[in-house]
C-alpha positions in Angstrom: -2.0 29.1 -11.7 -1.6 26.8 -14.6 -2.6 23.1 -14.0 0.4 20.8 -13.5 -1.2 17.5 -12.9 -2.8 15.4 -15.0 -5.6 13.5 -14.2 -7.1 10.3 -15.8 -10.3 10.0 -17.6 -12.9 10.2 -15.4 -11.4 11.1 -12.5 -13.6 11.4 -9.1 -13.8 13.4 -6.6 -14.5 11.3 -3.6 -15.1 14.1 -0.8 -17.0 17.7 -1.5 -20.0 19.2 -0.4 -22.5 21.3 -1.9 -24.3 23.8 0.2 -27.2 25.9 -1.2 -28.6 28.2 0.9 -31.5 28.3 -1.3 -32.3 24.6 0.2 -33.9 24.9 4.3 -30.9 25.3 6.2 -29.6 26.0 10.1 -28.3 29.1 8.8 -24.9 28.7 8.3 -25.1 27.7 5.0 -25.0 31.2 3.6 -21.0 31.7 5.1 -20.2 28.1 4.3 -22.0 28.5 0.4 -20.4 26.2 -2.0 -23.2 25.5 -4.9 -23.1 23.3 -7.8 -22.7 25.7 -10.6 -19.8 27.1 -8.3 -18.5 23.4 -8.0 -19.1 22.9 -11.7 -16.9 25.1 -12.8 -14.1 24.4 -10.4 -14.6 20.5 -11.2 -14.0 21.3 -15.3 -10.8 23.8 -14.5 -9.4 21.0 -12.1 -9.7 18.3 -14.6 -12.6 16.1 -12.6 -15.3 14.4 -13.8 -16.7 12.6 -11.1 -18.2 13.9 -7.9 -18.9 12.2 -4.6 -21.2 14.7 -2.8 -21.4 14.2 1.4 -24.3 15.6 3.3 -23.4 18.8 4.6 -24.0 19.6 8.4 -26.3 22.7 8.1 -29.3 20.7 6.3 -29.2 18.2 9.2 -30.8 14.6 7.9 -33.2 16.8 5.2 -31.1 15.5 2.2 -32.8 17.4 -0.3 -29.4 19.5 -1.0 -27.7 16.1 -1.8 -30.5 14.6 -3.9 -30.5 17.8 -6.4 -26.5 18.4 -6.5 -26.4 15.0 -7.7 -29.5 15.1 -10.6 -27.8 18.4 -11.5 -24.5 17.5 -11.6 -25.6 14.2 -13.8 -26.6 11.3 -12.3 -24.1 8.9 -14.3 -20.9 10.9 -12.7 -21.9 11.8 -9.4 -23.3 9.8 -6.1 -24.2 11.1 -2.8 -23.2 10.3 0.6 -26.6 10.8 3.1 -27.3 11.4 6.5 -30.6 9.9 8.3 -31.6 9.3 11.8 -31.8 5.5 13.0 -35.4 6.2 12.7 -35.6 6.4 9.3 -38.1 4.7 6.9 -37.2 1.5 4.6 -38.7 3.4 1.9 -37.0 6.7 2.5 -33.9 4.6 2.2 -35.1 3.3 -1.4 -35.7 6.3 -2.3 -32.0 7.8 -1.3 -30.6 5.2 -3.2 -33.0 6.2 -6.4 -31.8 9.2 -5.8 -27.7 8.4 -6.3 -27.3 7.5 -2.6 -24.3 4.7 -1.9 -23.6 5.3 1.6 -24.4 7.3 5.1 -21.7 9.4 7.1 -21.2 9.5 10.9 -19.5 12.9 11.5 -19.0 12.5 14.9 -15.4 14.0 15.0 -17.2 16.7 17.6 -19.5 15.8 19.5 -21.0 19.5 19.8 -21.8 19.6 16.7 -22.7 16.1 15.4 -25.9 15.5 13.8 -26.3 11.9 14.3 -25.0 9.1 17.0 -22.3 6.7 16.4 -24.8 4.2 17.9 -26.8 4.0 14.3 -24.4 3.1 12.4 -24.5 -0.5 13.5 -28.3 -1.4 12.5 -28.7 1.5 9.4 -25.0 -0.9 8.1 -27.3 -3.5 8.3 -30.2 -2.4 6.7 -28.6 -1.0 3.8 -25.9 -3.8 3.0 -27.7 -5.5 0.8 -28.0 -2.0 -1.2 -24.4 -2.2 -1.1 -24.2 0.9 1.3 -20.9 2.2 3.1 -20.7 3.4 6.4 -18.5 6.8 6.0 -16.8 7.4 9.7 -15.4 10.7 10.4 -13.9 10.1 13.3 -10.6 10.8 15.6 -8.3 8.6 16.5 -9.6 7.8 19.8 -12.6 7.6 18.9 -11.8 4.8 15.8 -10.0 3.0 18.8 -12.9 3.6 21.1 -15.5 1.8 19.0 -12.7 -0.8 17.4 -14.3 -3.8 18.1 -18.2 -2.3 16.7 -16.2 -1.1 13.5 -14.8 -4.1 12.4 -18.4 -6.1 13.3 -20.0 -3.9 10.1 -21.0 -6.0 7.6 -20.6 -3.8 3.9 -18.4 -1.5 3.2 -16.2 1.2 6.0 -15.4 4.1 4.0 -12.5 6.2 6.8 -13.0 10.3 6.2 -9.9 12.4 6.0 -7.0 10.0 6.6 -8.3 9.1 10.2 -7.9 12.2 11.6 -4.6 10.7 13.3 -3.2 12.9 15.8 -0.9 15.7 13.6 2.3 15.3 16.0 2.3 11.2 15.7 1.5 11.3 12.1 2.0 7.0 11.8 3.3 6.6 15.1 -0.5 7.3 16.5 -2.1 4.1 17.9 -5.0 4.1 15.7 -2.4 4.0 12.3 -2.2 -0.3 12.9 -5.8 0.0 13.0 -6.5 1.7 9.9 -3.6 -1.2 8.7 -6.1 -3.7 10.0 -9.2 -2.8 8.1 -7.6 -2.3 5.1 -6.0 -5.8 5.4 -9.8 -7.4 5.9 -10.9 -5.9 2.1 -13.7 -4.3 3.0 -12.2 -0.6 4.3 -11.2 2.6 2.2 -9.4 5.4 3.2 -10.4 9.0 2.3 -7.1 10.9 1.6 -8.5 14.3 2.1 -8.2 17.4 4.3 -4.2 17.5 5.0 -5.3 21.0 6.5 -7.6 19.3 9.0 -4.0 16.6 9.7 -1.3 19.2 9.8 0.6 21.2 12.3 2.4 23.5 10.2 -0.2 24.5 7.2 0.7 24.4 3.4 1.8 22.4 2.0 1.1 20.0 4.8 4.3 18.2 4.6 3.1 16.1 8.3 -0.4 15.3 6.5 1.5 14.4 3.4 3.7 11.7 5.2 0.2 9.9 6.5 -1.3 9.9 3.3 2.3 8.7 1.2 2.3 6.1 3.6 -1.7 5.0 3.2 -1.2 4.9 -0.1 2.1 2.8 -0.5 0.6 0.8 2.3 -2.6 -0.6 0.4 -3.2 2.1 -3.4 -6.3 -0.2 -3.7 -8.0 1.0 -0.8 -7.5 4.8 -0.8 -9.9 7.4 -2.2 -9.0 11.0 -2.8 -11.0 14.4 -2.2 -10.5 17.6 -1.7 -13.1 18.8 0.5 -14.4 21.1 -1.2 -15.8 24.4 0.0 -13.3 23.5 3.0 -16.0 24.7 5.4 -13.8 24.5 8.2 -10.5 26.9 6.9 -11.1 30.4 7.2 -8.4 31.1 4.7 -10.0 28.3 2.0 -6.8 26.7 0.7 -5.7 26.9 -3.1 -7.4 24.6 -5.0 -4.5 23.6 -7.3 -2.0 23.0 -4.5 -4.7 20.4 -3.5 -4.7 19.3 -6.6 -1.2 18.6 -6.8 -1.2 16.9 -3.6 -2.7 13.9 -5.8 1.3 14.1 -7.5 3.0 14.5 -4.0 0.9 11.7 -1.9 0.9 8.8 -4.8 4.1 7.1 -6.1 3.0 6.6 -9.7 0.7 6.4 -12.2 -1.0 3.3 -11.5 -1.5 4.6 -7.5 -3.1 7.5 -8.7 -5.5 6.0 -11.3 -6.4 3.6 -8.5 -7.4 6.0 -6.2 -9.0 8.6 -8.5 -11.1 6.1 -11.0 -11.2 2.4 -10.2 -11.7 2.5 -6.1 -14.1 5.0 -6.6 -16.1 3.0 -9.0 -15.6 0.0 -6.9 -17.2 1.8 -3.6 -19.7 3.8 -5.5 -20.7 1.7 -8.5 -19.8 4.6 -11.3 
């Protein structure tokens, strides 16, 4: 398929993850396998420069994956995204933020599988503000409701994975939409438009998704962030990559929306 959209210079990818099974893993990573050379290429073909690189779930809080996708991808057009247990070091944090570290996630979407508590993210926002850290919350809708009143208390930046994971069938009509409206309007919240096949009801082209993320992004272009989830660890059937490409044309209204959310927020939150 020939490439229809095009990108600005230096256009970031604000959600992907790299799994090595060459690096100590729980031993999935081998199924879910998405390396940087793989990435690399993909990254060139689709036109992106930039690379925000999230912890992936089979290396647990061991970020050593992380730390080496980001020195190989180049350290001046990629960051990493960490996760560490509450009981982690002062110096271990220096040393992820040496590293290209600018923020921790709390996956805690399903509770089966999470790695880490919701309960850290509190005191590790507050240890790592001053390194001008975001707290990344992947989250549902309930749960971003749930924990309200400790998510608006972060001091630093909120960085909201995959749209909010609002309830497919509500699409903006879900309760937790005004609150996504909320921390927008305080200036210190982005939203991850990302993963319409992890927001949809009805599959490609994820027309219910795209009515969430068109409205995000009219709502408050300054504040969204765009990804494409790359190796889409949770889709059997991986999606095609250009059709999430072009959702960058579908969900944003023009030009200046788009190089918002692909270069300038992204440099804002990660300091590219």
């Amino acid at each position: 398929m020939k490439k229809k959209v095009t990108l600005p210079a230096h256009a970031c990818n604000s959600h992907l993850h790299i799994i090595d099974p060459a690096f100590p893993n729980d031993g999935k990573a081998v199924e879910q396998r998405g390396t940087v050379e793989e990435y690399r290429a993909l990254a060139k073909s689709l036109g992106l420069s930039r690379a925000v690189f999230v912890q992936a779930k089979p290396f647990g809080t061991d970020n050593a994956c992380l730390l080496d996708a980001v020195q190989r991808f180049g350290p001046e057009n990629s960051r990493g995204i960490a996760v560490v247990s509450g009981e982690v070091s002062d110096e271990e944090l220096r040393r992820l933020h040496e590293g290209g570290v600018r923020g921790l996630r709390f996956s805690v979407w399903n509770p089966a599988n999470a790695v880490v508590s919701f309960v850290m993210c509190a005191p590790l926002a507050e240890r790592t503000k001053d390194m001008g850290w975001n707290m990344q919350l992947h989250m549902s809708s309930e749960q971003l409701l749930e924990q309200a009143a400790v998510i608006e208390a972060l001091p630093g930046r909120i960085v909201i994975d995959h749209m909010g994971r609002l309830k497919p069938e509500l699409g903006v009509s879900d309760p937790a939409y005004p609150f996504l409206c909320k921390l927008i309007d305080k200036g210190n919240t982005w939203i991850k438009l990302s993963g319409p096949y992890l927001n949809t009801r009805r599959g490609a082209p994820w027309d219910d998704a795209a009515k969430v993320a068109s409205a995000l992004a009219a709502y408050a272009p300054e504040r969204m962030l765009w990804g494409n989830d790359f190796p889409h660890v949770t889709e059997k059937i991986k999606p095609n990559e250009w059709e999430l490409l072009e959702t960058i044309d579908r969900w944003f209204a023009d030009d200046r929306a788009r190089r918002l959310a692909l270069v300038e927020n992204p440099a804002k939150v990660y300091g590219f």
